[in-house]
C-alpha positions in Angstrom: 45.8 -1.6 13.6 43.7 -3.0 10.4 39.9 -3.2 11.1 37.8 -5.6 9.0 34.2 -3.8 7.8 31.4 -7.1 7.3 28.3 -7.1 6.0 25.9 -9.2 8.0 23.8 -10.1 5.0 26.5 -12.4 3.3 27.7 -8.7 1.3 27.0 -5.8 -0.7 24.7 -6.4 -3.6 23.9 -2.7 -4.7 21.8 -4.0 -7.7 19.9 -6.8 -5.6 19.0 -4.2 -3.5 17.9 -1.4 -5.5 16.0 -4.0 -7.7 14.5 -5.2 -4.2 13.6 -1.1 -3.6 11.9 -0.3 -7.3 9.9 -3.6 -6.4 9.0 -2.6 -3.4 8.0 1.1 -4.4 6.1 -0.3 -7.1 4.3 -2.6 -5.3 3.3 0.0 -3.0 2.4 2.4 -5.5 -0.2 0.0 -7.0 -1.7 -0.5 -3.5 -2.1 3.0 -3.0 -3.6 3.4 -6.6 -6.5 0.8 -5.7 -7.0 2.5 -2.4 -7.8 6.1 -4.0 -9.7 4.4 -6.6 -11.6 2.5 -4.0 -12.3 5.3 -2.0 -13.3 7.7 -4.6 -15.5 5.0 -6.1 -17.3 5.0 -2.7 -17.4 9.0 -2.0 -19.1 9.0 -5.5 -22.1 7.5 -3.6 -24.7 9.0 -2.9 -25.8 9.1 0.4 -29.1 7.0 0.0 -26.9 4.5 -2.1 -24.1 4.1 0.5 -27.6 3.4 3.2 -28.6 0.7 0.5 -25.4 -1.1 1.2 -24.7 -0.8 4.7 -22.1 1.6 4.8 -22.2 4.7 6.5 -19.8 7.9 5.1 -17.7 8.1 7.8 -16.6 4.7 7.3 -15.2 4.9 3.6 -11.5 5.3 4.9 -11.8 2.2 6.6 -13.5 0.0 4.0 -11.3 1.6 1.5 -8.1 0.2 3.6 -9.9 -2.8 5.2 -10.3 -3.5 1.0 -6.6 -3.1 -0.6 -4.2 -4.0 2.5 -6.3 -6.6 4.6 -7.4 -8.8 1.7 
C-alpha cells in the first residue's frame, strides 16, 4: 500500500523558511538589544533622577518592555 506524505502549506520550501527564521531571529535580536539598552539607560539613574520623572526602581523592567515590544 503506497502512502502519499503532503505538506499543508502548499510544500517544502527549505530556503523560504530558513530565510523566514534568520529574519525572525534577527528581528528579535534587535528588540532585545533596545530593551537592555533601555533598561540600563534607566538603572543608570540615579535615584533622585528616576523621582524627577515619575518612575520608581522597581518599575524599570516594566517600562523597559512596556517601551521596545508595546510601541
Amino acid at each position: 500500500m503506497a502512502h502519499t506524505a503532503t505538506a499543508p502549506h502548499g510544500g517544502i520550501n527549505l530556503v523560504a523558511r530558513l530565510a523566514e527564521f534568520i529574519t525572525k531571529a534577527k528581528e528579535t535580536y534587535a528588540l532585545r538589544a533596545e530593551f537592555n539598552r533601555t533598561y540600563s539607560e534607566l538603572q543608570g539613574l540615579s535615584d533622585r533622577e528616576l523621582h524627577d520623572i515619575g518612575v520608581r526602581r522597581c518599575d524599570i523592567s516594566d517600562i523597559a518592555r512596556d517601551h521596545v515590544y508595546c510601541s
